[in-house]
C-alpha positions as CSV (number, residue, x, y, z in Angstrom):
1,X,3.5,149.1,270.0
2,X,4.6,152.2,268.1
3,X,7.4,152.4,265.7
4,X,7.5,156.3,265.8
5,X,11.5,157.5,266.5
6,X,12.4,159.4,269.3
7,X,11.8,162.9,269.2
8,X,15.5,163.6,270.2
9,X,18.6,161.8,268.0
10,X,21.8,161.0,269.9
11,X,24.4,161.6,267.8
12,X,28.2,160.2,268.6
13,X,30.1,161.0,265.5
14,X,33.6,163.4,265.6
15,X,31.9,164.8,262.2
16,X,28.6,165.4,261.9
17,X,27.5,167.0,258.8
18,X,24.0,169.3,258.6
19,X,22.2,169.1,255.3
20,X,19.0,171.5,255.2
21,X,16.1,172.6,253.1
22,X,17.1,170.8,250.2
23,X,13.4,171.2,248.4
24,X,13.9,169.3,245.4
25,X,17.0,171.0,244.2
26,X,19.0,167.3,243.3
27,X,22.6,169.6,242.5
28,X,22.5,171.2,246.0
29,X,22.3,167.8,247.3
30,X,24.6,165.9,244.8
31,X,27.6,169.0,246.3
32,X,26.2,168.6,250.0
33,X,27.3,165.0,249.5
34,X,30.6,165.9,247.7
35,X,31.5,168.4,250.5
36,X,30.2,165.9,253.4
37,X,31.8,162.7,252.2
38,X,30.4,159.4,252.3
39,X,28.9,158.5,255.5
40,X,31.2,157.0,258.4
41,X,30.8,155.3,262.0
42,X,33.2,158.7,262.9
43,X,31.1,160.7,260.4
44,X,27.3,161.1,259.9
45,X,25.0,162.9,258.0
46,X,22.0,164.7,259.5
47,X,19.3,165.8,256.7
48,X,17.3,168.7,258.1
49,X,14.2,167.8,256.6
50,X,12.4,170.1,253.3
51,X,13.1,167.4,250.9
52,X,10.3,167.7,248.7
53,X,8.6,171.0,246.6
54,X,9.6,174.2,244.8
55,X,12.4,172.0,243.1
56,X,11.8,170.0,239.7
57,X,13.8,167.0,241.2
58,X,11.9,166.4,244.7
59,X,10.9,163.2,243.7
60,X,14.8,161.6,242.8
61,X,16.0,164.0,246.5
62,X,13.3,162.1,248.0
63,X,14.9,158.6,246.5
64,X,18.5,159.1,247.2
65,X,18.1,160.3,251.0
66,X,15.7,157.2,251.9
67,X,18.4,155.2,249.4
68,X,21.4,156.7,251.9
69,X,19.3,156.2,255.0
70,X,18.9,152.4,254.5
71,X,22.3,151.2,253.5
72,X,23.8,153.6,256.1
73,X,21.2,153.3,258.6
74,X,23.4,154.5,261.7
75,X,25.4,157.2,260.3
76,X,22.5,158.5,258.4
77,X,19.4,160.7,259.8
78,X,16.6,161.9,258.8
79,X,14.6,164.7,260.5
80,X,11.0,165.9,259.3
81,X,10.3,169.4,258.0
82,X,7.0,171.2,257.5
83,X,7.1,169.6,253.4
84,X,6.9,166.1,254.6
85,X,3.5,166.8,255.0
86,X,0.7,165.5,251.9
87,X,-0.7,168.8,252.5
88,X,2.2,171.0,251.9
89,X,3.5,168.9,249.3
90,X,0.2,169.2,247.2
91,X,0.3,173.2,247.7
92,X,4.2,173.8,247.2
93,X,4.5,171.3,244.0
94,X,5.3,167.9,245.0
95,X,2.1,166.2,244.0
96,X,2.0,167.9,240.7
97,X,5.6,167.0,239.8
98,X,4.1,163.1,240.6
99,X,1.6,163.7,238.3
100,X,3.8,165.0,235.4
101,X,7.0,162.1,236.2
102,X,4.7,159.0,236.3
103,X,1.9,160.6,234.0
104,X,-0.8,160.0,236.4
105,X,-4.1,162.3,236.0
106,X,-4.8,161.8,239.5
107,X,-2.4,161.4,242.8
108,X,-4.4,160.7,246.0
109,X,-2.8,162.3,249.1
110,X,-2.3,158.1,250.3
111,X,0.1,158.3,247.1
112,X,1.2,161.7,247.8
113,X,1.8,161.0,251.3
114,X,5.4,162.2,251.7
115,X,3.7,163.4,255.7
116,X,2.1,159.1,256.6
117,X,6.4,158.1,255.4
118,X,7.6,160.4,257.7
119,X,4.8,161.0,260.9
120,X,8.0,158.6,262.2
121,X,10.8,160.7,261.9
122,X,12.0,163.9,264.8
123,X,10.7,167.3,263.4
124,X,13.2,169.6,262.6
């Protein structure tokens, strides 16, 4: 049996809120949630993948969307960009930012992994 998500989400909300390309950048996602509200049976938020690289705080984004995706599992989605990938995420900065937050000399791409998390989730 596969847990893998469908590739298309059904979404019955009045508001539906898009958050996109976040990359890391934890004050573009601190005013998405400002502007969005907190999340609702009437009002969902969709995150459009791109969590992860270029910014210096992929690995707290990373945190707080799987943090709002488990205590507000139905009116919170997550879709899967091209970054949630182990091999992007090594190029673009991710695994590097790892390395320098938990003072590790080495990551392995099972740490790194961002892409094995989220194989599950719809692509963007």
């Amino acid at each position: 049996a596969s847990s893998r998500k469908p590739s298309v989400i059904d979404l019955r909300a009045t508001d539906v809120y898009v958050v996109g390309d976040l990359h890391g950048d934890l004050p573009s996602l601190t005013e998405a949630l400002a502007l969005c509200g907190p999340p609702t049976r009437t009002a969902c938020t969709l995150f459009n993948g791109d969590f992860v690289d270029r910014g210096a705080n992929s690995t707290e984004v990373l945190a707080c969307v799987l943090l709002l995706k488990l205590a507000h599992s139905t009116s919170v989605h997550l879709l899967r960009g091209n970054h949630e990938d182990s091999l992007l995420s090594e190029v673009y900065g991710f695994k590097e930012e790892l390395k320098a937050k938990y003072r590790q000399t080495q990551v392995s791409r099972q740490q790194l992994g961002p892409g094995d998390r989220h194989a599950d989730k719809p692509v963007s």
